[in-house]
N, C-alpha and C positions, 0 to 999 in steps of 0.2 A: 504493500500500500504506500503511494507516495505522501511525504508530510502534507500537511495542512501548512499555508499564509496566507497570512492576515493580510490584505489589503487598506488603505485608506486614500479615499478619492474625493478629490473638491467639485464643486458640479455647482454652477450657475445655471437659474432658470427664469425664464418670466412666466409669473403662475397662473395669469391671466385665463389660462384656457383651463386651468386645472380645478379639480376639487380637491386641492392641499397635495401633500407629496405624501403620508401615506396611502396603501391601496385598501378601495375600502370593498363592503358586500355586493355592491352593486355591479353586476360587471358590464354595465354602461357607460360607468360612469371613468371617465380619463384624471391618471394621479404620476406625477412625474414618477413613484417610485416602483409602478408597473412598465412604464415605460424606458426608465435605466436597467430595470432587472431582465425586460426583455432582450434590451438590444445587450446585454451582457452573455445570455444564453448561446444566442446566435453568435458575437464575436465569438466566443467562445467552444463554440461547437457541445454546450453542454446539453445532456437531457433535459434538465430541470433548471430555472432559474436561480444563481445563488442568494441567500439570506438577505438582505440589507439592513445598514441598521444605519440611523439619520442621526445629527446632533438636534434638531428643531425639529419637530412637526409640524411644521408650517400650516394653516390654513388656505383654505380656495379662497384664491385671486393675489395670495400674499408670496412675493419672488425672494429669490436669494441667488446674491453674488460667491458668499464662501460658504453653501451650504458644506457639512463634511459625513462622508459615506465610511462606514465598514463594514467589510464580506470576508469570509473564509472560501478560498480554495482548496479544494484538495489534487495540486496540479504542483508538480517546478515552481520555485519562485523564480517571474518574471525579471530579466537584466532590464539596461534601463532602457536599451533600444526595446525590448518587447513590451516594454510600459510604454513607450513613444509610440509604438505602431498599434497598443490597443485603444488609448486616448484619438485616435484618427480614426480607427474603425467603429468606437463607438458615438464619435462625433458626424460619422456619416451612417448611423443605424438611428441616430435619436431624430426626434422632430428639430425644427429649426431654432424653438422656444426653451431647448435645453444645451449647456456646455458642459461637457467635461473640459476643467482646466486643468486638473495634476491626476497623477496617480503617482503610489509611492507602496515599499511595501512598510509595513509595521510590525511592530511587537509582538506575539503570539498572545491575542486573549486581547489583543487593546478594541476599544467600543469607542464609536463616535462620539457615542449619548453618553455614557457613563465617564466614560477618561476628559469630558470635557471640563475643566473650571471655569470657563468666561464665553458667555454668548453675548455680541452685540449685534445689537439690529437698529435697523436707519427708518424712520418713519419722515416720510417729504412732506413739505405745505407746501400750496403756493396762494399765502393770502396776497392777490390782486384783485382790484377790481374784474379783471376780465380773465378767461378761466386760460391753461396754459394749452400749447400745442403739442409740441415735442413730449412732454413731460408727463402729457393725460395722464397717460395707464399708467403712470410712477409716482402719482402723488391726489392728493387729498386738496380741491380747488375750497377754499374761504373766500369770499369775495369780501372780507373786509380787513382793514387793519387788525393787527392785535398787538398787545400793550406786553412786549416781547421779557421787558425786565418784572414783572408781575409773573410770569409764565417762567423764569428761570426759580422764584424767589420759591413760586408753589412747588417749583421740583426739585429744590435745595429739600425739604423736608420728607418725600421720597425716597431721597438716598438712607441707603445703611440697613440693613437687616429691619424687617416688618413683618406684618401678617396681612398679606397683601388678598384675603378672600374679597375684600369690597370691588378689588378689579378682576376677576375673575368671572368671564360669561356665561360659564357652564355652571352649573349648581350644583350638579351631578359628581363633576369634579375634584369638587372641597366636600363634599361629605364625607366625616370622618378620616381625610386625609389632609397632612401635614401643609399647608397654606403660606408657611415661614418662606420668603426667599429674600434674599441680598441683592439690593443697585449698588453697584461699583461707582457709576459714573451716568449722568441726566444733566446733559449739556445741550445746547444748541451751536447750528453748525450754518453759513449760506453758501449757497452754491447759485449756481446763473449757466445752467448746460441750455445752449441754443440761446445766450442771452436772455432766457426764463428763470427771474429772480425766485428762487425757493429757501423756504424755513426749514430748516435740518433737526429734529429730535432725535438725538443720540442717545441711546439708553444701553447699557455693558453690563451686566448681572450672570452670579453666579446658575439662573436655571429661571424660565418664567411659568406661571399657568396660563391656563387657555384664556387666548386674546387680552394678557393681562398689558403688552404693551399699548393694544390698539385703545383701549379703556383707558390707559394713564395720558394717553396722547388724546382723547376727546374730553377727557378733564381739564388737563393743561388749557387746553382750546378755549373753552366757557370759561377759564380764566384769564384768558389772553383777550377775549370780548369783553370782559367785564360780568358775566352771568353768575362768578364764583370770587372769591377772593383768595388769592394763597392761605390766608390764616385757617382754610376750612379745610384744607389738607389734612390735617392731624385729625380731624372729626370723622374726616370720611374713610381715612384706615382704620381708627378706632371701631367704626360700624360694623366693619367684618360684615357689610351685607351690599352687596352689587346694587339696589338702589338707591343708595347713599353718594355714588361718582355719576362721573358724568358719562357722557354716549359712548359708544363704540366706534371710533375711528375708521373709516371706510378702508378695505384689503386692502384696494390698490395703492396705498401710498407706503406700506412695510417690506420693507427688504432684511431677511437675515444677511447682514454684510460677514461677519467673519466670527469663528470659532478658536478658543485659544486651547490648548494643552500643556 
């Protein structure tokens, strides 16, 4: 029997077409992580497609620049030319809406999700008056100003270890499970790709719950309008109850940008 490696591959995707990256019951329904595990089969020349295991579980319509994959082989580990030629033959098996950028091999036993300590992800604005071009499907249109140093002050209070169930969409989710997670960093960022001025929310944490960034970034919002005031942060983690914050931040504007180890 030949050893078992570990791989670990980074994979950029725009989610837009997806219902999240993992694969769900439906088999109607399109998920990037049916669609890398396929075209890995076939590079591959396998029976079966191999395991995959994601740092993020992304939701549908929500993309990611450094998402990071790991798979066991039970094959030779790949040299690096045979890592460069399956990164092209999987780049030419995937849809147009998916990249593989690295492959590499790894540790015996190492897990995307598990070996991860730092996920950050990029949440876009673009408050202008008039909604963007280039940018749509990457960002979340405001068509009004927002009160940018109120919106930093509300997410100073954010940072550091919390019990963050108030931003959590799913109900189901925090039942009787552990709700504790850690902001490293909740900064904002501007960028102008196509001369399209955008609000950048940066948020870097040890692990999130479901759509708990999209929820902190439509809180921030109603506080960036005026509808919240930073001081009411501390209120509405204290509530540990999802009606207590504000909206849900629309998919399209969240990217998992990069995974740390």
């Amino acid at each position: 029997m030949p050893e078992t490696t570990t791989y670990k591959l980074t994979l950029a995707y725009n989610g837009t077409n997806y219902a999240g990256f993992a694969r769900q019951k439906e088999s109607t329904v399109r998920t990037v992580q049916e669609e890398l595990e396929s075209a890995l089969a076939t590079a591959l020349r396998l029976g079966a497609p191999p395991l995959t295991v994601c740092a993020g579980r992304t939701d549908a319509g929500v993309h990611a620049l450094g998402q990071v994959i790991s798979f066991d082989l039970a094959v030779l580990s790949l040299d690096e030319r045979g890592r460069a030629q399956l990164v092209r033959s999987l780049n030419a098996l995937t849809p147009l809406d998916i990249v593989v950028r690295d492959l590499q091999v790894a540790p015996t036993g190492f897990s995307a999700r598990f070996d991860a300590i730092a996920r950050e992800y990029r949440y876009r604005i673009a408050a202008t008056p008039e909604p963007p071009l280039f940018s749509a499907p990457f960002a979340w249109h405001v068509p009004q100003a927002l009160d940018r140093t109120a919106m930093q002050e509300a997410a100073a209070a954010l940072i550091g270890e919390h019990d963050f169930r108030s931003f959590c969409v799913a109900a189901s989710a925090t039942e009787d499970k552990n709700t504790v997670r850690t902001i490293q960093t909740l900064d904002f960022l501007e960028e102008a790709p196509f001369g399209e001025p955008l609000l950048i929310l940066r948020c870097i944490g040890n692990a999130f719950l479901h759509s708990m960034v999209r929820v902190i970034t439509g809180t921030l919002v109603e506080v960036g309008l005026g509808k919240r005031r930073p001081a009411d942060i501390s209120a509405i983690i204290a509530a540990k109850d999802r009606s207590a914050a504000g909206q849900t931040a629309p998919a399209c504007g969240l990217t998992l940008y990069k995974v740390d180890y």
